[in-house]
gemmi code that builds the backbone of each chain (N, CA, C; Angstrom):
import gemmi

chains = {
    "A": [
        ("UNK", (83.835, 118.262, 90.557), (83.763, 117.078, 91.411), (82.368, 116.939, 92.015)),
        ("UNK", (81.892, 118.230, 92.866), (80.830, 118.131, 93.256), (79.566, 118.638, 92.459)),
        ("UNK", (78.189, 117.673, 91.800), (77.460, 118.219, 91.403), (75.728, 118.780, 92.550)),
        ("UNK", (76.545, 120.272, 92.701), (75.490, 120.284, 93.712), (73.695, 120.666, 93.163)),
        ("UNK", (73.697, 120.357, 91.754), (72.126, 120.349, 91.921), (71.692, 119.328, 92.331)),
        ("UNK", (72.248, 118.191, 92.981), (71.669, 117.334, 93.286), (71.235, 117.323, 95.052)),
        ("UNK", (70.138, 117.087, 95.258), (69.468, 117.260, 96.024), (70.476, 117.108, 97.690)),
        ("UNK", (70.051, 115.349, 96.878), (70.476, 114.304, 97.739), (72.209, 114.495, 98.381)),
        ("UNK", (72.982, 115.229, 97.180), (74.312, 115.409, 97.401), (74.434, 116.480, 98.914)),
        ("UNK", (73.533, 117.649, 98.062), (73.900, 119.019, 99.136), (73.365, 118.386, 100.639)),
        ("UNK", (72.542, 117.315, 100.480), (72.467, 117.583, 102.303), (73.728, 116.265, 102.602)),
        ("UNK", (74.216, 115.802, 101.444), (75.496, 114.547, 101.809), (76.319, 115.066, 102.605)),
        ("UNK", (76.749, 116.579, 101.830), (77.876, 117.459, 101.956), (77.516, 118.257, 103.528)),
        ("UNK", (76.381, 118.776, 103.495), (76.234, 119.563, 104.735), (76.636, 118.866, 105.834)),
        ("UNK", (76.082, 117.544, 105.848), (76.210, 116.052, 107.012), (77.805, 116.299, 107.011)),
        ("UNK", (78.306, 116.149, 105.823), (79.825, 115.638, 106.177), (80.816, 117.160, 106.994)),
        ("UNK", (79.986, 118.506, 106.091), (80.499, 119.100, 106.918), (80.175, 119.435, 108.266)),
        ("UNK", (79.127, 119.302, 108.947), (79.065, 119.398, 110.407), (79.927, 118.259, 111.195)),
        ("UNK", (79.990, 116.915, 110.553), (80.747, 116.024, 111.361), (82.006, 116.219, 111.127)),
        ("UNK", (82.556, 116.780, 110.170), (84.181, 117.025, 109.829), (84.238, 118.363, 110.739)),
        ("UNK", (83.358, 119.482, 111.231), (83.337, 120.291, 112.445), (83.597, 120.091, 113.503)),
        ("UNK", (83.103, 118.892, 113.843), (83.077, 117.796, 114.953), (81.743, 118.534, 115.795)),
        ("UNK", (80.409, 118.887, 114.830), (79.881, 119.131, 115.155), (78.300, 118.472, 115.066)),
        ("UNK", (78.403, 117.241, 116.220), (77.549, 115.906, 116.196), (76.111, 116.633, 116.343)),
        ("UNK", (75.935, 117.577, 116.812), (74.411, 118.068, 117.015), (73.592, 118.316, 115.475)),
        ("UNK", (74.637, 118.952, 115.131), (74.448, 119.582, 114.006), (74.091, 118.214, 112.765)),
        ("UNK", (75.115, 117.511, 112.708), (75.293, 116.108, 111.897), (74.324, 115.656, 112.128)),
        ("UNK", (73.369, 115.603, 113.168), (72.827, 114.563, 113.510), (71.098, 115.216, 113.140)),
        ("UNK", (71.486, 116.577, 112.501), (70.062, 117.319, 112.165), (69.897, 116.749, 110.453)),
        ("UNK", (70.972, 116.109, 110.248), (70.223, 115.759, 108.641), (69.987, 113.979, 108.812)),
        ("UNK", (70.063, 113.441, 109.871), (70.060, 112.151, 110.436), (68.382, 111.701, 110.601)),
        ("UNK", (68.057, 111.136, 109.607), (66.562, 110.640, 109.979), (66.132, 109.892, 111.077)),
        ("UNK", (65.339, 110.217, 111.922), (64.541, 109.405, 112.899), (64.895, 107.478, 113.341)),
        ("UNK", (64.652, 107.494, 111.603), (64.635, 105.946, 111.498), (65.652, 105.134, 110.794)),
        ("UNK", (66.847, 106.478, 110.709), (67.898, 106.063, 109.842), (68.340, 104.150, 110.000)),
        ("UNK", (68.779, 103.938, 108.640), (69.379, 102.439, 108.779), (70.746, 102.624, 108.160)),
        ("UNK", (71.832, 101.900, 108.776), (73.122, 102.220, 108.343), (73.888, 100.961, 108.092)),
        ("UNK", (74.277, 100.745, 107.301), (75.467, 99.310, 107.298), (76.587, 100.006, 107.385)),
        ("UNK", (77.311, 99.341, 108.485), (78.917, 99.603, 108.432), (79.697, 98.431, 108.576)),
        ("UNK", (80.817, 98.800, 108.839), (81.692, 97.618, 108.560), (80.935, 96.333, 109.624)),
        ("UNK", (80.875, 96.923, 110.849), (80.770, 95.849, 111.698), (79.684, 95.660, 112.144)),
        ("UNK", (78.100, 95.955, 111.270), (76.796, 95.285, 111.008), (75.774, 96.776, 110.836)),
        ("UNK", (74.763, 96.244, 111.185), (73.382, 97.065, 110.668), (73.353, 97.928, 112.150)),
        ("UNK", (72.937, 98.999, 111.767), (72.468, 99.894, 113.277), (70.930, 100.602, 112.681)),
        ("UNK", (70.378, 100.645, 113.530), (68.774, 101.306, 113.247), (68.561, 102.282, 114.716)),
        ("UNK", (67.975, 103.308, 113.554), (67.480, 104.357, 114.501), (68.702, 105.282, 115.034)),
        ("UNK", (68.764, 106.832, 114.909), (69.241, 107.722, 115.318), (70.183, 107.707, 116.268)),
        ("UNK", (69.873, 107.099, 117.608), (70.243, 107.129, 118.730), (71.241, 106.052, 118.430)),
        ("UNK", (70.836, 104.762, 118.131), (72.388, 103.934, 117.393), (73.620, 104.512, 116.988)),
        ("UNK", (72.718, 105.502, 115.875), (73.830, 105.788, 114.787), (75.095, 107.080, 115.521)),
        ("UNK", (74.124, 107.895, 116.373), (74.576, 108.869, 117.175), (75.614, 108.085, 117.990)),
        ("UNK", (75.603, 107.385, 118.371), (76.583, 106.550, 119.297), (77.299, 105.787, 118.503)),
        ("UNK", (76.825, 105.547, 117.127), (78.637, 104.985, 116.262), (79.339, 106.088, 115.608)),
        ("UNK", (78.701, 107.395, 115.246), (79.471, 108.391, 114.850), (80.267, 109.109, 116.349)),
        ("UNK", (79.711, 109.664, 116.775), (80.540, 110.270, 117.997), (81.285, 110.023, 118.491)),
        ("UNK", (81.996, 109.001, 119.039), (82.738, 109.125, 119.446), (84.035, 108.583, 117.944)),
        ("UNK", (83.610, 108.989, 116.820), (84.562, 108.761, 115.940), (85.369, 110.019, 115.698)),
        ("UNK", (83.867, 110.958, 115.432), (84.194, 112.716, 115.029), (85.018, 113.484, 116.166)),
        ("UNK", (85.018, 112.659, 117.343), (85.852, 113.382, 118.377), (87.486, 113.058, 118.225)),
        ("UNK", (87.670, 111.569, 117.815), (88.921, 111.750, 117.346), (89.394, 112.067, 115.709)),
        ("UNK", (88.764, 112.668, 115.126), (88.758, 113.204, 113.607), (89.661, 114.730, 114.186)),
        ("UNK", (91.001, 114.780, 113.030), (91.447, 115.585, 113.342), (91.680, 116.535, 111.965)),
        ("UNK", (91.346, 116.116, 110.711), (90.501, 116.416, 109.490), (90.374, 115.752, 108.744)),
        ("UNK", (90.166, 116.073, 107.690), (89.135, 115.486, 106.662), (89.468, 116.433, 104.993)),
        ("UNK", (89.622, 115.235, 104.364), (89.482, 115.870, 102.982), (88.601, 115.375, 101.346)),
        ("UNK", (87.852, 115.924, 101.382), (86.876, 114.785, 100.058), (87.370, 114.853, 99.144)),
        ("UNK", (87.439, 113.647, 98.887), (88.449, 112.782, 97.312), (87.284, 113.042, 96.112)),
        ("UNK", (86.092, 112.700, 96.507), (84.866, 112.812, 95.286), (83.839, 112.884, 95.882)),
        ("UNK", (82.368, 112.705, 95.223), (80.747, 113.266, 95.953), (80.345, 113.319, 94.686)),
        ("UNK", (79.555, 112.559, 94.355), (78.318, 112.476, 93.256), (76.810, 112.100, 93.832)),
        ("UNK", (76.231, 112.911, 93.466), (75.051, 112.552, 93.514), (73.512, 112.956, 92.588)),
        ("UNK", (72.191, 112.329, 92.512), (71.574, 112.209, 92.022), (70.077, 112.846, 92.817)),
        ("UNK", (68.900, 112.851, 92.378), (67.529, 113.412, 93.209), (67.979, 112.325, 94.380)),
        ("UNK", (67.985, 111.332, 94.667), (68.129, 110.499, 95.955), (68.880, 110.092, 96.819)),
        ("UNK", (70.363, 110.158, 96.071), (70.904, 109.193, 96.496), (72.074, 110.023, 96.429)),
        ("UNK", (73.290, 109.685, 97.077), (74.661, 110.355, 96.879), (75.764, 109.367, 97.599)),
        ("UNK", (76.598, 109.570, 96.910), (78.229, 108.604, 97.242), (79.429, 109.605, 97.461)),
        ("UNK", (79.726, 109.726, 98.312), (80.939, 110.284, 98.382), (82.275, 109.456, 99.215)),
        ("UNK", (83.478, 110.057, 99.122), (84.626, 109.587, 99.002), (85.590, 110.283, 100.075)),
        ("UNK", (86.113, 110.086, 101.017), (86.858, 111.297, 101.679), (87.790, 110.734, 102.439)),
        ("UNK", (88.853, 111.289, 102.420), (90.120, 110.896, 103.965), (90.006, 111.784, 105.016)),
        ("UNK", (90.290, 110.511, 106.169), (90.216, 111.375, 107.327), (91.569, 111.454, 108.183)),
        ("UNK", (91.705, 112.031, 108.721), (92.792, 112.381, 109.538), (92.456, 111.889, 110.637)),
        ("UNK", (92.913, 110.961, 111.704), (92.401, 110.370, 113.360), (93.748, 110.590, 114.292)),
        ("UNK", (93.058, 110.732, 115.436), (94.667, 110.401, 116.463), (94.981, 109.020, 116.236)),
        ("UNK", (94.487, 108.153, 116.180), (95.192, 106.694, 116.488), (95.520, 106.480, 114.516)),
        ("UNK", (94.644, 106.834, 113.541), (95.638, 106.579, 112.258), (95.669, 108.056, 111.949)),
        ("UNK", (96.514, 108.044, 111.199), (96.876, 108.957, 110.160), (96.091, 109.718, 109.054)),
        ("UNK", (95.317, 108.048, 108.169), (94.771, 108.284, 106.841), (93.919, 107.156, 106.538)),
        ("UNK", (92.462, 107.666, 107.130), (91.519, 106.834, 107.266), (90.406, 106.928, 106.665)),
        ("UNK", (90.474, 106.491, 104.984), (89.620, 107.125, 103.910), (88.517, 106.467, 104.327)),
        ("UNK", (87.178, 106.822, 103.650), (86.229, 105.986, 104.318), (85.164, 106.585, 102.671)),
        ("UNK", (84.614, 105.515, 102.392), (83.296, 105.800, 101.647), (81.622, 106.089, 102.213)),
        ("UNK", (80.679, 106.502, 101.613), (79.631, 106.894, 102.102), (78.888, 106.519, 100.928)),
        ("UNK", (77.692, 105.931, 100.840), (76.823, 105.825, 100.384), (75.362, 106.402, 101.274)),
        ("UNK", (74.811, 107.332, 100.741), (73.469, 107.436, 101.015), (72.082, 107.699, 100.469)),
        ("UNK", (70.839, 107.479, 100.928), (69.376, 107.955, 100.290), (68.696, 109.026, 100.916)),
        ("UNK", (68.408, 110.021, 100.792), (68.341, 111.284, 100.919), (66.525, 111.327, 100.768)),
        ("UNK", (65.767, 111.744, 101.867), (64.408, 111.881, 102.019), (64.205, 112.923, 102.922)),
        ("UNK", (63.497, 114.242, 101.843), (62.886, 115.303, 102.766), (64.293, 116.101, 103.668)),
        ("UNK", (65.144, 116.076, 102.787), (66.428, 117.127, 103.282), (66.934, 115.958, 104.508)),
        ("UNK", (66.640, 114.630, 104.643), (67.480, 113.944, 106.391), (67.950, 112.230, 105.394)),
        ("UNK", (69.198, 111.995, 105.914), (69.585, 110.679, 105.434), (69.115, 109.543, 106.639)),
        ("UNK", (68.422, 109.062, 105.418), (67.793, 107.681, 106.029), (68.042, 106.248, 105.397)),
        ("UNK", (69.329, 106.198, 104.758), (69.859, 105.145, 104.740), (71.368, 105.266, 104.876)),
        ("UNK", (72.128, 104.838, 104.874), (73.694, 104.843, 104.464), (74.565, 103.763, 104.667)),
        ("UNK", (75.261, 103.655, 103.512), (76.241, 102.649, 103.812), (77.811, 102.952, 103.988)),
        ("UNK", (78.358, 102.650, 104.808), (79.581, 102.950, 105.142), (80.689, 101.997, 104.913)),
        ("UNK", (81.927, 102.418, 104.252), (82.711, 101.416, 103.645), (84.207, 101.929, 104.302)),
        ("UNK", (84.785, 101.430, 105.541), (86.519, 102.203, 105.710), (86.910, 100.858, 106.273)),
        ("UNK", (88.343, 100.962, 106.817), (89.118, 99.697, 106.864), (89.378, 100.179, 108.181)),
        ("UNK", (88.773, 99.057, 108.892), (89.026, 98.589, 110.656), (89.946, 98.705, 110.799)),
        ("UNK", (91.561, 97.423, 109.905), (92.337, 97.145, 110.514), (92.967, 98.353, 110.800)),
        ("UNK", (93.010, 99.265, 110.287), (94.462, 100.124, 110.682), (94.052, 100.633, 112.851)),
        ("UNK", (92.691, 100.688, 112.676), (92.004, 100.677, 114.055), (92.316, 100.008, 115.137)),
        ("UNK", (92.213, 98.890, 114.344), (92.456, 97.586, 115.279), (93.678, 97.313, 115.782)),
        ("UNK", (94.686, 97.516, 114.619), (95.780, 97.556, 115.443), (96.376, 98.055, 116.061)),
        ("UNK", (95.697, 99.328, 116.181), (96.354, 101.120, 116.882), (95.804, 100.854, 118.386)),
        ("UNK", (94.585, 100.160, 118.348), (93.866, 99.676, 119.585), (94.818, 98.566, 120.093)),
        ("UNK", (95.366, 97.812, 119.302), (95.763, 96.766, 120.064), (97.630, 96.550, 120.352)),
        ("UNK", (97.752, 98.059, 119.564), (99.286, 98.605, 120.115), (99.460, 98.963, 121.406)),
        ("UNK", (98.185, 99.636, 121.641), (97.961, 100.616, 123.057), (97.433, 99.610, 124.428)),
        ("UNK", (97.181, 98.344, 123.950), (96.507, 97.809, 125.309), (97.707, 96.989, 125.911)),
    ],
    "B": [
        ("UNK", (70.940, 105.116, 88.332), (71.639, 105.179, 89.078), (73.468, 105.145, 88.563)),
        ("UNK", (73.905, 104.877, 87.598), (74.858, 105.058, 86.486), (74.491, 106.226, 85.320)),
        ("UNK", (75.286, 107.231, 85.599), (75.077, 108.365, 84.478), (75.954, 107.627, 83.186)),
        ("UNK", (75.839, 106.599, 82.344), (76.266, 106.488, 81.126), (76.835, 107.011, 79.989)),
        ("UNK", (76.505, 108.280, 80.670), (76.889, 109.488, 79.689), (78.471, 110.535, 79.753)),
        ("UNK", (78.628, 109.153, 81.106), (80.046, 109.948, 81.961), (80.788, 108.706, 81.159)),
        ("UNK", (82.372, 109.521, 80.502), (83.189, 108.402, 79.728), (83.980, 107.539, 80.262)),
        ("UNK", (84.189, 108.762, 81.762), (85.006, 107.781, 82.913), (84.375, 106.540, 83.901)),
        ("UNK", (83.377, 106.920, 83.595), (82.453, 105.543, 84.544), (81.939, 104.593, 83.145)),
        ("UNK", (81.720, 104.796, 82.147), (81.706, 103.822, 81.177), (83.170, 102.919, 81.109)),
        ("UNK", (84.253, 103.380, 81.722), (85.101, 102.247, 81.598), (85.547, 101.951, 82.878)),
        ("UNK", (85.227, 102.560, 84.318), (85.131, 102.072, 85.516), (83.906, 101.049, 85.384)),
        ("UNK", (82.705, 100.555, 84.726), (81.997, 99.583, 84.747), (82.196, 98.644, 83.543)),
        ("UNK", (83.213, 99.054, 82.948), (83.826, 97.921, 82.005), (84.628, 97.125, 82.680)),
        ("UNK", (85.817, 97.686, 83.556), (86.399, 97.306, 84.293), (85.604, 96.987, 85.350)),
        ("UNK", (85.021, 96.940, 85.840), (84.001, 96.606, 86.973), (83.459, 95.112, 86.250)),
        ("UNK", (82.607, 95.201, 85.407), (82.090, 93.649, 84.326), (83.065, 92.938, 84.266)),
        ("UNK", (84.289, 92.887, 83.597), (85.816, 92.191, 83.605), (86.179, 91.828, 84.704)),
        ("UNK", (86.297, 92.305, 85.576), (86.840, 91.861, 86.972), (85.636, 90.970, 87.775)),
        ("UNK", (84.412, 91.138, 87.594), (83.839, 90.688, 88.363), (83.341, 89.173, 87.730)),
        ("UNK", (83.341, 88.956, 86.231), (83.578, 87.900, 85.415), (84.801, 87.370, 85.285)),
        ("UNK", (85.651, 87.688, 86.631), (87.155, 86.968, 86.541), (87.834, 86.999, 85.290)),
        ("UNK", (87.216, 88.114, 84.686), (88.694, 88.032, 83.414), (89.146, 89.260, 84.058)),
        ("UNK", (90.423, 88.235, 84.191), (91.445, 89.549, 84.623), (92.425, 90.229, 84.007)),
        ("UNK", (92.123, 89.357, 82.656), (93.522, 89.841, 81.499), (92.308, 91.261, 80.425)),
        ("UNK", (90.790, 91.028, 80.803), (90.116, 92.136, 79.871), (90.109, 93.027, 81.024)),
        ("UNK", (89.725, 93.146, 82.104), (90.090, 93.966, 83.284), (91.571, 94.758, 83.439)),
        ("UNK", (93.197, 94.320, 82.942), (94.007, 95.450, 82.764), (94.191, 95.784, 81.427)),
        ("UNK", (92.890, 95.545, 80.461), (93.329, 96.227, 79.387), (92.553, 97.382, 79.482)),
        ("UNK", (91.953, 97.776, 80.421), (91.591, 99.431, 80.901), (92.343, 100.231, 81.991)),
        ("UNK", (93.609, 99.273, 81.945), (94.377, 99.882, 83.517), (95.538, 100.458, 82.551)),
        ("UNK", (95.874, 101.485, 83.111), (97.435, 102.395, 82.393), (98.013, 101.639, 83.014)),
        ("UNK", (99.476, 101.722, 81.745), (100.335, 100.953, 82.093), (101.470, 101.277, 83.380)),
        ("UNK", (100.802, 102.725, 83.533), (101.379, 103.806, 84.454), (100.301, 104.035, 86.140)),
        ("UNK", (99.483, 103.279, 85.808), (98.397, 103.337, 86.576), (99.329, 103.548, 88.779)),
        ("UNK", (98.684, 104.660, 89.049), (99.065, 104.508, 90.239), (97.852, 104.298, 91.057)),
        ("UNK", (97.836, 102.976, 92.264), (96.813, 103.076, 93.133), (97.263, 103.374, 94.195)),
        ("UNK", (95.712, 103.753, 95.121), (96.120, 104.288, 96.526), (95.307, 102.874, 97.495)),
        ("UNK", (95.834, 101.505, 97.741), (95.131, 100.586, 98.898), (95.242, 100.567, 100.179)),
        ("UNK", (94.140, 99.642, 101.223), (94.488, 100.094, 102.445), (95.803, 99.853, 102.724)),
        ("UNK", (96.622, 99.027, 102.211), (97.478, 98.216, 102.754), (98.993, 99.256, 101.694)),
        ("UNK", (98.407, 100.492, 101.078), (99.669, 101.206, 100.551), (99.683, 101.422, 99.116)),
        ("UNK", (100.434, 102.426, 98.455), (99.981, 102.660, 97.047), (101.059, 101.664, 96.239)),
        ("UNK", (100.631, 101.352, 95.445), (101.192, 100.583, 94.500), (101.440, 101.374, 92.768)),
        ("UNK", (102.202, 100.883, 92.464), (102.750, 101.728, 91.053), (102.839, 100.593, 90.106)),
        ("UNK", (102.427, 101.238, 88.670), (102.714, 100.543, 87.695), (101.567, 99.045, 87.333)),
        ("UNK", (101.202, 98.684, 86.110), (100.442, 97.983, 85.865), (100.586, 96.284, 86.226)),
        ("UNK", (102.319, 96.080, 86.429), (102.201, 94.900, 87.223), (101.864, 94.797, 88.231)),
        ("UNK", (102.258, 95.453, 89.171), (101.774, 95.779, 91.034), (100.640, 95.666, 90.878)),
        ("UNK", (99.738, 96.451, 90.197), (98.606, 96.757, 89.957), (97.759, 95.279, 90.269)),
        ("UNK", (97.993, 93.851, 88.985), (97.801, 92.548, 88.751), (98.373, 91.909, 89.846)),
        ("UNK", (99.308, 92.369, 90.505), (99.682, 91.370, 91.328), (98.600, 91.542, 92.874)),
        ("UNK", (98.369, 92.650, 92.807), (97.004, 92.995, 93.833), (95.753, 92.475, 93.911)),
        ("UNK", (95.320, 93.176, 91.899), (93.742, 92.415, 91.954), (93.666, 90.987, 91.524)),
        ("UNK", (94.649, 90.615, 90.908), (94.483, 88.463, 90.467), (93.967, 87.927, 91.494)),
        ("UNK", (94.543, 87.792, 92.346), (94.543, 87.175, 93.656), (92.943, 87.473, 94.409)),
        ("UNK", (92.819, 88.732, 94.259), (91.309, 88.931, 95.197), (90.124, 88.372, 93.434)),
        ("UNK", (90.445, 88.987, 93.096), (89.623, 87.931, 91.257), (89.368, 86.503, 91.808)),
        ("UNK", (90.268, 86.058, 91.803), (90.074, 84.714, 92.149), (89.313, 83.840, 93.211)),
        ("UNK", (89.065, 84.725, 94.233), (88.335, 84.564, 95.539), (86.898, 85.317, 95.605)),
        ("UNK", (86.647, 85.396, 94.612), (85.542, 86.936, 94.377), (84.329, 85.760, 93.350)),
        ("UNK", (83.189, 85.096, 94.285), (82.070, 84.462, 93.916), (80.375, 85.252, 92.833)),
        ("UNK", (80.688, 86.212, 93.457), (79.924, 87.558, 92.963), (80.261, 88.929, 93.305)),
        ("UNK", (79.150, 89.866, 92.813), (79.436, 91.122, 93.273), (77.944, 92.083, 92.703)),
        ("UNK", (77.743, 93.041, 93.959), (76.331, 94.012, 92.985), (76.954, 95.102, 93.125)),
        ("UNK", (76.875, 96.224, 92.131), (76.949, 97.572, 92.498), (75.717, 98.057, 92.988)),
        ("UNK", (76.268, 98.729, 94.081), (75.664, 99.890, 95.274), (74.969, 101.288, 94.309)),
        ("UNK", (76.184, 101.766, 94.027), (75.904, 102.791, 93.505), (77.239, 103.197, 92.543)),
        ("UNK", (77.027, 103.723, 91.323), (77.751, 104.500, 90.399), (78.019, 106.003, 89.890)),
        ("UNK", (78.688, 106.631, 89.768), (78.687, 107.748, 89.078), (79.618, 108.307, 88.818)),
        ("UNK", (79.743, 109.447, 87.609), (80.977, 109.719, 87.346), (80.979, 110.895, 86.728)),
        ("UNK", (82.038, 111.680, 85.742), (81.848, 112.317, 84.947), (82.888, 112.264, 83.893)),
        ("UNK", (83.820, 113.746, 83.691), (84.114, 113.420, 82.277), (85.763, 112.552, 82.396)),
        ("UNK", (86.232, 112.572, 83.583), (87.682, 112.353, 83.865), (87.642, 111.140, 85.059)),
        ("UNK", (86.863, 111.462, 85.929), (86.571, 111.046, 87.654), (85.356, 109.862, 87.591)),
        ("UNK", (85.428, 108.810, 88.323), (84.121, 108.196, 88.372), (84.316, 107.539, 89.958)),
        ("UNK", (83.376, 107.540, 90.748), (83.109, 106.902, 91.989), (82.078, 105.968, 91.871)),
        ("UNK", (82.767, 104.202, 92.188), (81.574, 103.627, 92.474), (81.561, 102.629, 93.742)),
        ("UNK", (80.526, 102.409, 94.596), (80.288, 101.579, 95.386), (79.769, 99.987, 94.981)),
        ("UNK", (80.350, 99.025, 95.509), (79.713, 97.575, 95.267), (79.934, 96.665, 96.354)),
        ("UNK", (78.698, 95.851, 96.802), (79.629, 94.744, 97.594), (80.177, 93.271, 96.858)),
        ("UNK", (80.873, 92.531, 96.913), (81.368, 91.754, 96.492), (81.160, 90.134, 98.043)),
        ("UNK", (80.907, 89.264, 97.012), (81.103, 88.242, 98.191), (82.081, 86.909, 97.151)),
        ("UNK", (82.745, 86.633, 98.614), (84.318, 85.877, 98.125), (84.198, 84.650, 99.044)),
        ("UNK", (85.082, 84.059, 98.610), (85.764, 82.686, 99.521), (85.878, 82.956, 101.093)),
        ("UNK", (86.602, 83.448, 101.179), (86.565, 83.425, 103.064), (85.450, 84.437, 103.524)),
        ("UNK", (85.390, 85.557, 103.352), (84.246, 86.631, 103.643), (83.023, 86.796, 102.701)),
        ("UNK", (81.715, 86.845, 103.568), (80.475, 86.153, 102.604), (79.736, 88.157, 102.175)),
        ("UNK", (80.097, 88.929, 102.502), (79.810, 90.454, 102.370), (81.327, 91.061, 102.695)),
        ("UNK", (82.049, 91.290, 101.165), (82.589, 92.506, 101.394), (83.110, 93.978, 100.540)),
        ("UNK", (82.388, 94.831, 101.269), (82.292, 95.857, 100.433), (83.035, 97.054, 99.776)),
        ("UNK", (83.241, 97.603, 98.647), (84.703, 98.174, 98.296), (84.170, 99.419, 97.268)),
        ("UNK", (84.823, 100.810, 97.856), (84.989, 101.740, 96.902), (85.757, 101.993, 96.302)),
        ("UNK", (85.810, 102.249, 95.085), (86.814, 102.664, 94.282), (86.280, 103.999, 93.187)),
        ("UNK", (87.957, 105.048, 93.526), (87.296, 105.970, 93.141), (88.413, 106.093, 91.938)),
        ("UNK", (88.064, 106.508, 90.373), (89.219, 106.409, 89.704), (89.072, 107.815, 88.817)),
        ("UNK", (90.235, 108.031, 87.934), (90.534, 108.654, 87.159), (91.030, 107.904, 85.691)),
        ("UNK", (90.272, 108.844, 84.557), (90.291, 107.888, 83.685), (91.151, 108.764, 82.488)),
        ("UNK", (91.993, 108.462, 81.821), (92.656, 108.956, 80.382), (92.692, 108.021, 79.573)),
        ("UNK", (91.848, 108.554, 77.960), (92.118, 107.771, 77.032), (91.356, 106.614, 77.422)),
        ("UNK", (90.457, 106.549, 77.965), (89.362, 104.951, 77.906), (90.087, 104.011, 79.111)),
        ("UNK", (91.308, 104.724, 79.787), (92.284, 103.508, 80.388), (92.236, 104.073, 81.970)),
        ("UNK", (92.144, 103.565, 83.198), (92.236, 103.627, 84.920), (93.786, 104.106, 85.408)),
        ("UNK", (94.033, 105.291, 85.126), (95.697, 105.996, 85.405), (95.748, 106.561, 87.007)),
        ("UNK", (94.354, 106.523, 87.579), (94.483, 106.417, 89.067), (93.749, 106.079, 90.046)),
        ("UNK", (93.981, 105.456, 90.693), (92.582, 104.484, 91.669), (92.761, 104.374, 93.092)),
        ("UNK", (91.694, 104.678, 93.811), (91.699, 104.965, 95.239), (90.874, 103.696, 95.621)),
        ("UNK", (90.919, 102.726, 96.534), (90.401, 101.830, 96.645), (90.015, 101.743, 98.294)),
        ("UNK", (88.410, 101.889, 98.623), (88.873, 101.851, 100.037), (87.608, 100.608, 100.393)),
        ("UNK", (87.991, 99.750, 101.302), (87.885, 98.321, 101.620), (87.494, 97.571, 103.274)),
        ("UNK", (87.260, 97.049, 103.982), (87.735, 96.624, 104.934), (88.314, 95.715, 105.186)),
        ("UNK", (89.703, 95.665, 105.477), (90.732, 94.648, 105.862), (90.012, 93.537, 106.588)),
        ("UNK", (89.183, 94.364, 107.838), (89.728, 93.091, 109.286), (89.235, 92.210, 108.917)),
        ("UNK", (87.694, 91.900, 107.838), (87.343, 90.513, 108.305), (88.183, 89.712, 107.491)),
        ("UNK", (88.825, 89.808, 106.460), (90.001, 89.260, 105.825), (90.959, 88.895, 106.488)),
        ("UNK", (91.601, 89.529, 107.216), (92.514, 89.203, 108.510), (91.607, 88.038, 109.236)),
        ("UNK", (90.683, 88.417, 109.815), (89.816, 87.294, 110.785), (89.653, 86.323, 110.220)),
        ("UNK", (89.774, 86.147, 108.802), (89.756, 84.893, 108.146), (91.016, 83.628, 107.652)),
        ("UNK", (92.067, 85.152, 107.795), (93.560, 84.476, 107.924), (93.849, 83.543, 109.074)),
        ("UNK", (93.553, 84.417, 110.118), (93.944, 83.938, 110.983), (92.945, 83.072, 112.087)),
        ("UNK", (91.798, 82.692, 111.620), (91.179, 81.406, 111.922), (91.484, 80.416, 111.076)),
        ("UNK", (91.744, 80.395, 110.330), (92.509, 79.359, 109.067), (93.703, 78.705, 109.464)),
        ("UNK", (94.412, 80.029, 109.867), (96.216, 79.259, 110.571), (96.536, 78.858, 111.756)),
    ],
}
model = gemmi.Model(1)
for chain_id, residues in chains.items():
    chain = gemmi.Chain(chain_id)
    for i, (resn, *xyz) in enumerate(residues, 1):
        res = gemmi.Residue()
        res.name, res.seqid = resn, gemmi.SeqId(i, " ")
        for name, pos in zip(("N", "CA", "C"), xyz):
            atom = gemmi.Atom()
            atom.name, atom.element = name, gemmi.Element(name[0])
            atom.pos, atom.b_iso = gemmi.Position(*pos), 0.0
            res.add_atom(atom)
        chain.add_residue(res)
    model.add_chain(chain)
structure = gemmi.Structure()
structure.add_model(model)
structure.setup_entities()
């Protein structure tokens, strides 16, 4: 599943495992400076953004399991379900570009609604 | 950015070309007739379920680029965004398993809400 001569993959994987740790310090050491991220609900730039849309996600992550992870010298995609308090089974995709061992692009692909409505059970 | 050389992503981007050229009848002639998927909205069985899922988004689907591809000899993961009728960016992984040239299992992960947000400014 996983081909780890690829560069770009092994630091995919390291990222995913410090944040599947729930360990944001750590996650946030393969996180470039100037990272740019698309996620569902728009563009975030710069570290300190991105630090504040992951965190408080990885705190309710209660695990995690990778479905797939391919990657190439640059670039890597991986595939994984997550476990949350408010859902259950909250797969989510990853796309990223990999520069000098830190991800400085990524695109993020998971489905709000099950979010949205867990949020809007509770209010 | 497509390893070509993988047999399972040579017919995840066959099926990828077919579907995204709205033929949807050359698009399940790479789907098992046994094909099980996993969507946000729940797994579906069997190659009709299957059509009765993707016709419908086919039809609403104006373009599409792949993100990123890759695969190997069984497994292929690819990223693309797609832009449709009600939502002008939306982006979808799909991760499959391939036997015999044909899609016998598919993980599809998506974002619902702005689809919803589009339902329901409509009604």
């Amino acid at each position: 599943m996983s081909d780890t001569t690829s560069p770009a993959l092994q630091t995919a994987l390291a990222y995913y495992q410090a944040w599947t740790s729930h360990d944001i310090d750590k996650a946030m050491s393969y996180i470039a400076d100037d990272i740019v991220c698309d996620t569902p609900a728009g563009r975030l730039e710069g570290a300190e953004a991105y630090r504040a849309f992951m965190g408080p996600f990885v705190q309710i992550v209660t695990g995690a399991e990778m479905i797939a992870a391919f990657g190439d010298d640059e670039t890597a995609l991986v595939m994984y379900d997550t476990h949350t308090v408010p859902v259950a089974s909250a797969p989510g995709a990853e796309y990223v570009t990999v520069k000098d061992g830190k991800i400085n692009y990524s695109r993020f692909v998971f489905d709000r609604a099950p979010f949205d409505a867990a949020r809007n059970a509770a209010s």
